[in-house]
N, C-alpha and C positions, 0 to 999 in steps of 0.2 A: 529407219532412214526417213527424215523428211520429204514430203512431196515437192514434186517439181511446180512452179511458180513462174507465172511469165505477167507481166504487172506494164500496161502503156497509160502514160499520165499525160493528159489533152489538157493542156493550160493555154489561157487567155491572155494573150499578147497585145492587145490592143490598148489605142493610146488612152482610152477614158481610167483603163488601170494603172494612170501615174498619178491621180488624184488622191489629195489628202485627208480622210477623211478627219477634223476637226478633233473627236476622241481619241482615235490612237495614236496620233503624229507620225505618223505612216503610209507611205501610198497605198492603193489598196492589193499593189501586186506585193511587195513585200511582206504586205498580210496576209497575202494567200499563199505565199511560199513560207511561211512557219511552216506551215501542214506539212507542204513539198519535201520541201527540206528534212523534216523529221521522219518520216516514211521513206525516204530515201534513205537518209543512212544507218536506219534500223536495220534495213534490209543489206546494206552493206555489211553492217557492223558481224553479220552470221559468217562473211567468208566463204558460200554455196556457191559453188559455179553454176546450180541448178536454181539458184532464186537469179532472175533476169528482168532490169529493166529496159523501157522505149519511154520515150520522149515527144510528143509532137506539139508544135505551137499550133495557135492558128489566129488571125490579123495580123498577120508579120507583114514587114515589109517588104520581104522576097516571097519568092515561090517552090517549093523543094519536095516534094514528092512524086509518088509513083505513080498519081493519077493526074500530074500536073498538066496534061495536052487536054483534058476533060474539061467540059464546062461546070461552073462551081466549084473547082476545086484551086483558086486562086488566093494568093495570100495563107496557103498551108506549108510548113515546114517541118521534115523530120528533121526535130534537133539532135536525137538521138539515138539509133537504130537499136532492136532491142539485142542485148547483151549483157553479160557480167557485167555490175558497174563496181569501177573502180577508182581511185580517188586523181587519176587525169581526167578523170570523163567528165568528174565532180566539178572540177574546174573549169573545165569548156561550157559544161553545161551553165555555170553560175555566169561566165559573162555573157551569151547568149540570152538570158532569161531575163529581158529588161523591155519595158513599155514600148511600142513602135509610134514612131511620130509621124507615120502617114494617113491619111484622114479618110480614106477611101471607102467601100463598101466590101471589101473583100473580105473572104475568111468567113466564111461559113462555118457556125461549132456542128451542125448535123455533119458539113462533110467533112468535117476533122475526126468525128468519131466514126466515120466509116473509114478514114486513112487507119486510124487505130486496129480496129476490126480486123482489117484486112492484113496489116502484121501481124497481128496475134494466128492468124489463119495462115499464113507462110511460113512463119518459124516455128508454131506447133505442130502443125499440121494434126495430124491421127494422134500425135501422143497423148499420152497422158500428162496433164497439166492442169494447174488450177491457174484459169484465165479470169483477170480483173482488167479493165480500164476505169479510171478514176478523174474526173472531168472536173476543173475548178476554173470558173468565170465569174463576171462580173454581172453579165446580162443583156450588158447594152449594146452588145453587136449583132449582126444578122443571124438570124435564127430561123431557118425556111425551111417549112415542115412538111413541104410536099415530099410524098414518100417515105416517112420516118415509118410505114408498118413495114416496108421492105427491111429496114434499118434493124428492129425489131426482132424481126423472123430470124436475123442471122445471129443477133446477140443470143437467140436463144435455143437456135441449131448449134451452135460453139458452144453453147454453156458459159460466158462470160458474166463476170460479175462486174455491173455499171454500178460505180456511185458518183452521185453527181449534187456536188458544195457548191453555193452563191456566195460569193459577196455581198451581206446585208440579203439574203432570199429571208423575206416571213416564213417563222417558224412557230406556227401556235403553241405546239404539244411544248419546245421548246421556252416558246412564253418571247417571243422577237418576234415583232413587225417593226419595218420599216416608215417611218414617219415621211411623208410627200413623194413619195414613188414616180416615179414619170411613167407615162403610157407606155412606152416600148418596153420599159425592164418591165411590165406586170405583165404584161403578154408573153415575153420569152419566159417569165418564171413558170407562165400556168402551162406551154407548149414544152419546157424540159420537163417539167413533174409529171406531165402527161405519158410522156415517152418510158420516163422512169416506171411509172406504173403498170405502163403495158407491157413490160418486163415481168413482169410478176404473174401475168396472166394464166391460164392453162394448168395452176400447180407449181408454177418455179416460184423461186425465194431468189430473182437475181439486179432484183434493183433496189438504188435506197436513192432518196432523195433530201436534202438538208440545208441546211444554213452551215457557213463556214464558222461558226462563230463554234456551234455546238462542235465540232469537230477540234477546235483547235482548243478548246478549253479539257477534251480528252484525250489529248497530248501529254499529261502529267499524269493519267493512269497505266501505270508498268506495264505493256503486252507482256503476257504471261506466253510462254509456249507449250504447245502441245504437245504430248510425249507419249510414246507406247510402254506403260507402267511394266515393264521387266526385271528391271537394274536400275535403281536409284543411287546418287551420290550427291553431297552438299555442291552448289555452285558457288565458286569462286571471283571476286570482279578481275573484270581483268590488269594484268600487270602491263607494264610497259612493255616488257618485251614480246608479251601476245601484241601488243600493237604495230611493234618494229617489225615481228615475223606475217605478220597478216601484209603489212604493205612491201614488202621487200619481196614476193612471189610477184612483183609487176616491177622490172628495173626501170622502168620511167615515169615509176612513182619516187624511186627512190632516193633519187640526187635530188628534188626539190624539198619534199620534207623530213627526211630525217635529221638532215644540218640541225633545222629548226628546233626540231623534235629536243635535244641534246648534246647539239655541236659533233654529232658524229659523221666521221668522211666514210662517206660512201667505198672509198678506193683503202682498202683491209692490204695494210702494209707494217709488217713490224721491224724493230730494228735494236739490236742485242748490242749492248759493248759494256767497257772495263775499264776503271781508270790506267793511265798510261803516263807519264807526265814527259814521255819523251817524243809524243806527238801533240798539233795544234788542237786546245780545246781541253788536253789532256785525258780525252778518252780516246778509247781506240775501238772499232768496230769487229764485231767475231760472229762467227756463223754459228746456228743455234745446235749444231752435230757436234763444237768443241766445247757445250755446257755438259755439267752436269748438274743432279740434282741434289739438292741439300735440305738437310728435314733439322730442325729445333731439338737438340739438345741441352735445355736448362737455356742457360745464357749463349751456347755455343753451334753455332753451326755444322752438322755433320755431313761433306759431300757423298755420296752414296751411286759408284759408277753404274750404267745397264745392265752390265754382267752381276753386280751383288746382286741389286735389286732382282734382277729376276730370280734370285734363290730364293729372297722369301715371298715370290707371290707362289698364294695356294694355287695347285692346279686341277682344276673340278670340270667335270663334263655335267651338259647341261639335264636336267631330268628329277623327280619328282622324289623323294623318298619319306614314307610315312614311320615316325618315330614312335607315337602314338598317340591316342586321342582323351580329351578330356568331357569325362561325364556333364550333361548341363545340370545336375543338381550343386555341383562344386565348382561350376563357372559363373564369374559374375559381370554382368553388361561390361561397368568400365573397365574391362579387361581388354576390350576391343581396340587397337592402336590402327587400324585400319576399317577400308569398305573389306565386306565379305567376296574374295575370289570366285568367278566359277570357272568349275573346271568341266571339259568336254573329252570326247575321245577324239583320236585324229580322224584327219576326217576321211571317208571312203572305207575306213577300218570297224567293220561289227565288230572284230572280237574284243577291238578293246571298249569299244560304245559296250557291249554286252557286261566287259570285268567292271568297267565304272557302273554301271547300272546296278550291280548285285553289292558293291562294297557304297554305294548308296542307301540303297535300302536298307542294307545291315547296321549303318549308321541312324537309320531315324528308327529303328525297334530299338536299337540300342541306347537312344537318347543320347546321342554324343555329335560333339561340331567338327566339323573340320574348314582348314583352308582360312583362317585370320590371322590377322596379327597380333599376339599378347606378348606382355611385358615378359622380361626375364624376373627372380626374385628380385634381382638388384634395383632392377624398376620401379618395385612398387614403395612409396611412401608411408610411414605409421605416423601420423601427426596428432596428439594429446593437446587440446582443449579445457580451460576449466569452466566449468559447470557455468550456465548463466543466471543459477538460480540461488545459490549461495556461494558463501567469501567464508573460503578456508586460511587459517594462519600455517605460518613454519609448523607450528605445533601439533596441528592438528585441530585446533579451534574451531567450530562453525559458526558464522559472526551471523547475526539476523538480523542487524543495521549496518549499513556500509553506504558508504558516498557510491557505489557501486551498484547496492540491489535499490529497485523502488520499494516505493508505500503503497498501499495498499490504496489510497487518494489517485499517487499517479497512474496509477493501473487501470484503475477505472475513466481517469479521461484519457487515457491514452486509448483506450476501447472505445470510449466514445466515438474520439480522432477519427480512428480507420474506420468505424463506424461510416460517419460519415463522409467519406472518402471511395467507398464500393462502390467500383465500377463497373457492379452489373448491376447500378439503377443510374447511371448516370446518364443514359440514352432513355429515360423514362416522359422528360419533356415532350420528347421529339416523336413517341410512339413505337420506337426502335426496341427490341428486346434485348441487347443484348450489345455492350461496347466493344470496340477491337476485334471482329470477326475475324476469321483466317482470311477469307479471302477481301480483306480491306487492308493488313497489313501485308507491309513490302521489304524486304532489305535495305534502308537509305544506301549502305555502303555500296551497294550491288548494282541498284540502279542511276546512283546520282554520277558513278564513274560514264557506265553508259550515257548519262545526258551530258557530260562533257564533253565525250570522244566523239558525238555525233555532233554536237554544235563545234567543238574545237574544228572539225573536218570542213565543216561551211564556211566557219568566223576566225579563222589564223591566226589573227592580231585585235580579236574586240576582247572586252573582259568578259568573264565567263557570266553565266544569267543565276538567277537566286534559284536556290532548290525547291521542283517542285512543292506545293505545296502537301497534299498526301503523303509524301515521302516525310514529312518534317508534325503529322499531323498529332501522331503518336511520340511526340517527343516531351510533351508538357502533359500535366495535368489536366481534364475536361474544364473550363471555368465554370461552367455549373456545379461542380464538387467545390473548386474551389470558393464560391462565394458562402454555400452555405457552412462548410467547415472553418471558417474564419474565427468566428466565435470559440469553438471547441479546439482552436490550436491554440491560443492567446490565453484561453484557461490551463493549456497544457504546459506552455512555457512557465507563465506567471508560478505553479504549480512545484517544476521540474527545477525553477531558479536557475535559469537559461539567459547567460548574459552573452556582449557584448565584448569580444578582449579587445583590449586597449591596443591598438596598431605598435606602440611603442613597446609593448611586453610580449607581442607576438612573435616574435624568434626568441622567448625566452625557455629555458628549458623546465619540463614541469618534473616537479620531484616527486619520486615513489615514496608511498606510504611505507613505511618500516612496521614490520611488526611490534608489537608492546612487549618489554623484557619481562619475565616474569615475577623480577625485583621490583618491578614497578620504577626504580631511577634512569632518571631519565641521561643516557648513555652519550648522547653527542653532546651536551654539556660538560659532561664530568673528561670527554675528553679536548673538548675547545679549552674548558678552564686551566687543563692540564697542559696543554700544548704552548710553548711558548707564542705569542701575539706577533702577529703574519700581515703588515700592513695593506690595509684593503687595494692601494694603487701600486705595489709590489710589481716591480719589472721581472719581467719572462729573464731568466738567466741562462747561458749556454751548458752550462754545469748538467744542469738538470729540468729542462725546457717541455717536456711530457705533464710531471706533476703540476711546475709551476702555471702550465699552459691550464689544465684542469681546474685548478684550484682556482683562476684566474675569472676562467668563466661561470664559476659557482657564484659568484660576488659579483656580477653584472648586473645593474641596472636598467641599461637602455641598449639603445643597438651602437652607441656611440665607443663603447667598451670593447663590444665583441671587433669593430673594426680596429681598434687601438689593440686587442688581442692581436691579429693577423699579423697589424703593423711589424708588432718587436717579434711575432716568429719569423717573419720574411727578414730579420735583421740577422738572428739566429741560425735562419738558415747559410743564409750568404755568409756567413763568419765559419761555419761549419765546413763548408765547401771552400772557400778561401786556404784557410789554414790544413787542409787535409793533406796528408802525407800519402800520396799517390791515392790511393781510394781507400784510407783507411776510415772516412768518417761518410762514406755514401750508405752505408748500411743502416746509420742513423739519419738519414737525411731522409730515408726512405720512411724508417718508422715511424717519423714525425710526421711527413705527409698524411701517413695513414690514419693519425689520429687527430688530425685539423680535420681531415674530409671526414672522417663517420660522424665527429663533434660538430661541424657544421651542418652537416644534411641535419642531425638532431635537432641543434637549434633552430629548423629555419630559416638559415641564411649563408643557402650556398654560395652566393655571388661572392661573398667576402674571399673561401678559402680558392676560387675560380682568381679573383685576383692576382691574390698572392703568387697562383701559380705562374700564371701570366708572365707578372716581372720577375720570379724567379726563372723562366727559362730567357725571359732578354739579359740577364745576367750571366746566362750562361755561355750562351750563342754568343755575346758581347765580348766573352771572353775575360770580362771583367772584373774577374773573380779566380786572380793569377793566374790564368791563361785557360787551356783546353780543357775542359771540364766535360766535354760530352759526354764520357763515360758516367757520370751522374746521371745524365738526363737517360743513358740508355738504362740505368737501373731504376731509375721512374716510370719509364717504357714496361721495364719487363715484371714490374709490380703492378700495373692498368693501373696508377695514382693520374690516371689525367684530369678531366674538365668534369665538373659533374652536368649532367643532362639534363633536359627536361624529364626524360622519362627514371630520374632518380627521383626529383624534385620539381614541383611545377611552379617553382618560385625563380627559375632560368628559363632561356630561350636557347640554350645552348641544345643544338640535336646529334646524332649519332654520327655523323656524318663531319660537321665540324669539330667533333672532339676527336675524330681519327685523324684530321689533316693538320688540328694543335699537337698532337701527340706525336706526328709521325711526319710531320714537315719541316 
């Protein structure tokens, strides 16, 4: 279980924080709620009711705390008392957090970190907690250091951990100084870093002191969390619906953002009906006790009442039973379809903690696993490869030339290549031993969702910001590999006779090598000469529209063809469906589809056979193709002939998603 966390963040309200600083185009408060902001809703983004934030400004233009009747403690505001933060809180907090326009002297940052202090000491009290306050100013407001050892004493009787970011504060080690500093801000700088430091005295590690700059530029290194190494499991980014469920445990979270979220109504109402045509609308409404339910049979629906169905659910009580176990010398890793289970006895129960403990140990003398999940035989896959080192014929042949094996030339710059391409000298400029360390790589999938879900939470309607860069670091090749392997790839192509296809012959289909007859005549000849002469512009005929369709596309030229193909089968089609005598020619209407769509993902261009299909269902729906013809399209439905995808082809934009609402809308 993670530790309890109580986190109060002392921000600088004052009006010198609406100034623009020239480089960033940015006030400087907005610069300093990056940070806010992102440590905020990290800390949201876990769902702990035991991680707690507080909020206090201080040069507001009002007065709001607990020690408000005290002298010095004027122009301090709890913005936000500490507690679970949740994404109303997010909101209140965001329009609150804005420069104050009053000019006054108020708002002391010492007594804003003792307003801190003192919540963190009320709502922890005795517990156990890890106490931080985290201070981010600009500098230039009063800073009065009488009594800051008292201040001191208590941060480190609490155990609180101060870090305390400037805006623009010099930071040598960092390599930032501030060019024309005005007196006040160098004096508050050296009187907060003072403080910070006497934090540290006696033995504690509980102050840090920095420039906001170094803080906000390690915003794009992933916080890793800490974990008591027991039980491991791969982590997952999160899905949408972890996000729906995380904020629907607050319902006055959840009418303002989930609309947004999705178009989803909050108010979970459903509503069942039938067609009717003897009432308005032509449906009629029915209560979901007069459904039943109905499961796919081929083309045909079968209803199935709650009395069947309960006969054939298995009835099993719930409990444990070992079937038996397999030896680890005859198991092998990817046999694992799961994490490894554990199992315990119940609890308050020795006798059974004792039977598990003994058929444990029996288990590791014995070398055998239990408690995963493997495949059934039917599971597991045999899949045959040929060799990547010679080129076998039909025959048996072993060819030791092939457009297939290299020379013994290209092998060697191809060594060369990877040569020099190894990337354990490619950090050798830089004094680095070694590239891509574990702990410098990250999941991009894993945490770039996280850097949405936390900026989407702040920014509702801006465009989302460019991916970290570390996240994106490991995505290319070092350019120090790359400049020096420039030369040894360029030998590799020249070498390997590595062209360029022509854009116009790139959805052409490439033809397999046939093996050599052992007559040595040469066979597709003797039977083209024999074949009666098949004019090359040959129209797709209904008759017979499969071959002609095939044959059509062997004799393409450009891509000008292949659509002039689609053209006269979409003609073909429609003549086919037209003329059908109730459904007697949907079976071929069906066949057809299926081998326009595997001929075109071949060739490279699915958009053509995605056309086709297109208009052939507005002909259908249109009815213009002697009247109701849905029955066609339902037998194109129950073949999956829809749209082809991006993830068939990456030559569409067509996704999963829109090919289910073509196909089923």
């Amino acid at each position: 279980m993670a530790d309890k966390q109580a986190t109060v963040y002392v921000i600088d309200l004052g009006p010198t924080l609406s100034r623009v600083h020239p480089s960033r185009g940015e006030c400087d408060l907005d610069y300093a709620l990056t940070y806010i902001w992102d440590k905020i809703t990290a800390t949201m983004s876990t769902g702990r009711k035991t991680d707690v934030i507080g909020v206090v400004g201080f040069r507001t233009e009002n007065t709001d705390n607990a020690m408000a009747t005290a002298d010095g403690y004027e122009n301090i505001c709890v913005l936000a008392p500490i507690s679970q933060f949740l994404l109303d809180h997010l909101r209140d907090l965001k329009r609150a957090l804005v420069p104050s326009r009053g000019k006054g002297k108020g708002g002391d940052g010492f007594s804003a970190i003792c307003i801190a202090v003192d919540m963190i000491m009320r709502y922890c009290r005795k517990l156990k907690y890890i106490r931080n306050i985290v201070l981010v100013t600009d500098g230039r407001g009063e800073w009065d250091d009488e009594g800051c050892e008292d201040i001191v004493g208590q941060i480190q009787e609490e155990g609180i951990n101060l870090t305390a970011l400037g805006v623009d504060f010099d930071d040598e080690e960092y390599g930032f100084v501030e060019e024309g500093k005005v007196p006040k801000k160098a004096r508050n700088e050296k009187v907060i870093k003072k403080m910070v430091e006497a934090c540290n005295e006696g033995g504690q590690e509980l102050g840090i002191f920095g420039t906001l700059a170094e803080a906000i530029s390690e915003l794009g290194k992933p916080r890793l969390k800490k974990i008591r190494p027991k039980r491991l499991r791969p982590l997952s980014p999160s899905t949408s619906s972890d996000i729906l469920a995380l904020l629907s445990r607050n319902p006055s979270v959840r009418a303002p953002i989930l609309p947004k979220l999705r178009g989803w109504d909050p108010v979970n109402a459903r509503a069942y009906q039938i067609e009717d045509g003897t009432t308005a609308g032509g449906m009629m409404d029915i209560e979901k006790e007069q459904m039943e339910k109905g499961y796919n049979y081929g083309r045909t629906i079968v209803p199935i009442s709650a009395t069947d169905e309960a006969i054939t659910v298995l009835e099993t009580e719930p409990g444990l039973r070992i079937i038996g176990f397999v030896p680890v010398e005859k198991y092998r890793r990817y046999f694992s379809m799961s994490t490894t289970n554990a199992i315990v006895g119940a609890k308050d129960n020795l006798k059974a903690s004792m039977a598990l403990s003994s058929l444990i140990h029996a288990l590791f003398e014995l070398e055998s696993l239990i408690d995963v999940q493997v495949p059934f035989s039917e599971d597991v896959r045999h899949y045959r490869f040929p060799p990547l080192d010679k080129v076998k014929t039909v025959s048996g042949k072993v060819l030791e030339k092939h457009r297939f094996l290299p020379t013994p030339h290209v092998e060697k710059l191809m060594s060369d290549y990877v040569d020099k391409m190894d990337l354990m000298v490619a950090n050798e400029d830089e004094g680095e031993p070694e590239y891509a360390t574990v702990d410098e790589t990250f999941s991009p999938i894993l945490h770039r969702i996280n850097q949405i879900v936390r900026w989407r939470a702040v920014h509702p309607d801006e465009p989302l910001p460019l991916a970290h860069d570390i996240l994106t670091k490991y995505s290319y090749p070092p350019k120090t590999l790359l400049g020096v392997s420039t030369n040894a790839l360029q030998k590799l192509i020249e070498a390997s006779d590595v062209k360029r296809v022509d854009p116009k012959l790139a959805g052409r289909k490439r033809g397999r090598e046939q093996p050599a007859p052992k007559s040595g005549l040469d066979v597709e000849a003797l039977l083209t000469s024999a074949a009666p002469s098949v004019p090359k512009k040959a129209k797709i005929s209904s008759a017979n529209p499969i071959p002609d369709f095939k044959n059509k596309l062997r004799t393409t030229e450009d891509l000008s063809d292949l659509k002039e193909a689609g053209k006269e089968m979409l003609a073909v089609l429609k003549e086919l469906i037209k003329y059908s005598l109730a459904d007697a020619n949907y079976g071929r209407v069906c066949e057809i589809l299926k081998v326009m769509r595997e001929e075109y993902i071949e060739y490279d261009e699915p958009g053509i056979y995605n056309i086709v299909l297109q208009r052939l269902k507005e002909a259908i729906v249109s009815e213009e193709l002697d009247g109701d013809r849905m029955e066609c399209w339902d037998g194109i439905r129950y073949n999956r002939l829809g749209l082809i995808t991006k993830g068939e082809s990456e030559r569409v934009e067509v996704d999963d998603a829109a090919a289910r609402r073509f196909l089923w809308g």
